[in-house]
N, C-alpha and C positions, 0 to 999 in steps of 0.2 A: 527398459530394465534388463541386465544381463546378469550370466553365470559367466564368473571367468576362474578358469581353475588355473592355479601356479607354481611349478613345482610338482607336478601331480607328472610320475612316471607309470603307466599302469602296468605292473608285473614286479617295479622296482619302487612299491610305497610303501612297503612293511619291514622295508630294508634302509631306505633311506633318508639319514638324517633325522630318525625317532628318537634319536639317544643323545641330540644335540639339538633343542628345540629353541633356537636365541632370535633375539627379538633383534631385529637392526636397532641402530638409537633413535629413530623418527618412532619407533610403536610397532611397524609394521612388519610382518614377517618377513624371516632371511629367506634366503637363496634357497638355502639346507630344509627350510620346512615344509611341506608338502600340505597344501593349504588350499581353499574356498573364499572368494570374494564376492559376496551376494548385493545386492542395492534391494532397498524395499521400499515401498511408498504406499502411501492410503491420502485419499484426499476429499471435500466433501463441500458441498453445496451451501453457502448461509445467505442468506437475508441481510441483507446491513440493517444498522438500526444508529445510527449517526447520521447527519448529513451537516458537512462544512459549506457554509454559501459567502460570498467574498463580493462586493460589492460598493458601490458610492457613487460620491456625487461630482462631478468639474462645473466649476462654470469660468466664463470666457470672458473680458471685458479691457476696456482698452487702459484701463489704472489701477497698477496692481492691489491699490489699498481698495478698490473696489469689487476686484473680482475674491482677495481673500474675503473681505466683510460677506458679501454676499452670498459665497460658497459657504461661508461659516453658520450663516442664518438656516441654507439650506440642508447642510450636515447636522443641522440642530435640532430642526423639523426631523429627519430622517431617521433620527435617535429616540425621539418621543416617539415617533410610531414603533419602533424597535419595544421601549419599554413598553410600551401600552400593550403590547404580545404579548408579556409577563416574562419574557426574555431575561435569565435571570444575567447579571453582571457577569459575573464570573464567565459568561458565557457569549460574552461582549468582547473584542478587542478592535481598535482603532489602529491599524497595519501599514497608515502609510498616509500623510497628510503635507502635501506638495506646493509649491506655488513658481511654475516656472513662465519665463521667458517664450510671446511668440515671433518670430522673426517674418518679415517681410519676404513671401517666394520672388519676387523679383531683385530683391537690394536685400542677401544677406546679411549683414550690416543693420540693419534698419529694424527695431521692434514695431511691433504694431498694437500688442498688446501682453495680456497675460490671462495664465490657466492655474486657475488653484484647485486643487483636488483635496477630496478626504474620500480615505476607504476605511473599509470596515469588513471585519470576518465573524461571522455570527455560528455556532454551532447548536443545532438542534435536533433534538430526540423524537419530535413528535412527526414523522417524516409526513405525515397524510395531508399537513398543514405549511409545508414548504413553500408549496407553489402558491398558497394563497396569503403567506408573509412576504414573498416578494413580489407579487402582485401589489401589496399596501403600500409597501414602502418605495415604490417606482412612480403609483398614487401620490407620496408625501415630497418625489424631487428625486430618487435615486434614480442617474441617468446612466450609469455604468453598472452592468453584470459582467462580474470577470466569470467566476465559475461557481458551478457545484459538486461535491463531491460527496456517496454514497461510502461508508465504511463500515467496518464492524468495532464495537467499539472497544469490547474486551475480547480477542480472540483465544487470549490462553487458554482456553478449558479444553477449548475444542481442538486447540493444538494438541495439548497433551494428551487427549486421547487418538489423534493421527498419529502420533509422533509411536504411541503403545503398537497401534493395527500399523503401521510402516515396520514395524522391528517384526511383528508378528508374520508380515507378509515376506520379510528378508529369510526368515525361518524356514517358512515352507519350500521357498525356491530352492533354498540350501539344502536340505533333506530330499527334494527333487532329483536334485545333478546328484548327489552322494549316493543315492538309492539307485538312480541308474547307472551310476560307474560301479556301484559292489566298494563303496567303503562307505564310511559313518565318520559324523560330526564330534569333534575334539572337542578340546576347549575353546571359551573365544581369545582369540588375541588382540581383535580390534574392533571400536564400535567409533562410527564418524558419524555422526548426524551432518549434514549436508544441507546447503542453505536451498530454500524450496523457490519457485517463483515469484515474485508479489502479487499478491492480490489485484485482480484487475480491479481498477476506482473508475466509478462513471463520473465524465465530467461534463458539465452543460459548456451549450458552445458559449464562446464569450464573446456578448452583443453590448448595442450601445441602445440600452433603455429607452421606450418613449413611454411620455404620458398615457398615451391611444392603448399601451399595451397591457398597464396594470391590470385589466379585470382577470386575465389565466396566464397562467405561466405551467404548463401542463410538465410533470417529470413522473420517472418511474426511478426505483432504485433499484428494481432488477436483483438477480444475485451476482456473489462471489464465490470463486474458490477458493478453498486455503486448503493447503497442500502441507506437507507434512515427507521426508526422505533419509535415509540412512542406506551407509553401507557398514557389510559385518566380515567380519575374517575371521575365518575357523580352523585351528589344526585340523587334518583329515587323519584316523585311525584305521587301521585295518579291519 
């Protein structure tokens, strides 16, 4: 976070260019203005309370009408456990359901078989009970975990009150640098809100499921930041 003063002659800012106050055409002050460029930020700590888990089934078999039927039996089972969670639909999607070609490592050329996939991305609110829904459904044949991800689900609120304490904190620094140079805050001439960082998202590693492993699937959701930035530009007065 910095102060950067521009146009700020000290001895010659009650003299110059106060009677010619023009904005460039981008917003931001000319040459001629004797002016303050503060940045503010406030940022703060939350809980997520979503988590996205991404998951499915392949199976392997050497014809493809059997490895689809089979995968399909088994993305089918893997779905009844889904609902049997109380998982509501709307909170259900099916991301990606495949059936490709496997070639032969020695004779390029040569199939050997085939790999039918279905995935699925499920979101849920009850985070304490994550690990032990994919725990069940790795139980009912899900042999693929791609990931999981920890988020906030509505951050607005909390943005807009960073977004207040970020202007708020551009304030004080500004009346800081003004106060120790011996001049004071104008008007404002510009406010930028400034894109903040993303939020860090935890993601589980992405493994290839076994039966052996359904009883714990151990996660934490940890927190986030959300962050919140602005810059402000102030005519300086005498």
């Amino acid at each position: 976070m910095r102060g950067l003063f521009s146009g700020l002659v000290f001895g010659l800012v009650v003299t110059v260019g106060l009677n010619n106050m023009a904005l460039a055409q981008d917003g931001s002050p000319s040459r001629d203005t004797p002016s303050i460029i503060v940045d503010g930020s406030a940022s703060a700590e939350v809980t997520p309370d979503l988590a996205f888990v991404t998951l499915g089934v392949s199976t392997a078999r050497p014809l493809a009408g059997d490895a689809a039927s089979d995968n399909n039996a088994a993305a089918a089972a893997m779905l009844d456990q889904v609902r049997s969670e109380g998982i509501a639909a709307a909170d259900i999607q099916t991301s990606q359901t495949s059936l490709t070609p496997v070639f032969d490592q020695r004779d390029g050329a040569k199939i050997k078989g085939f790999t039918a996939s279905n995935r699925i991305i499920l979101r849920l609110r009850d985070l304490p009970k994550v690990g032990g829904i994919i725990g069940r459904l790795v139980g009912k044949g899900a042999n693929n975990l791609e990931g999981v991800e920890f988020v906030v689900e509505h951050p607005e609120a909390m943005l807009d009150k960073l977004r207040a304490d970020a202007t708020r904190d551009a304030f004080s620094k500004a009346r800081v640098y003004t106060g120790a140079a011996g001049v004071k805050l104008g008007r404002i001439l510009q406010i930028m809100p400034e894109s903040a960082s993303p939020a860090p998202v935890f993601r589980a590693m992405k493994s290839t499921a076994a039966a052996s492993d359904a009883a714990s699937v151990p996660l934490s959701p940890g927190t986030q930041t959300l962050e919140a930035r602005v810059r402000i530009s102030w005519e300086i007065t005498p």
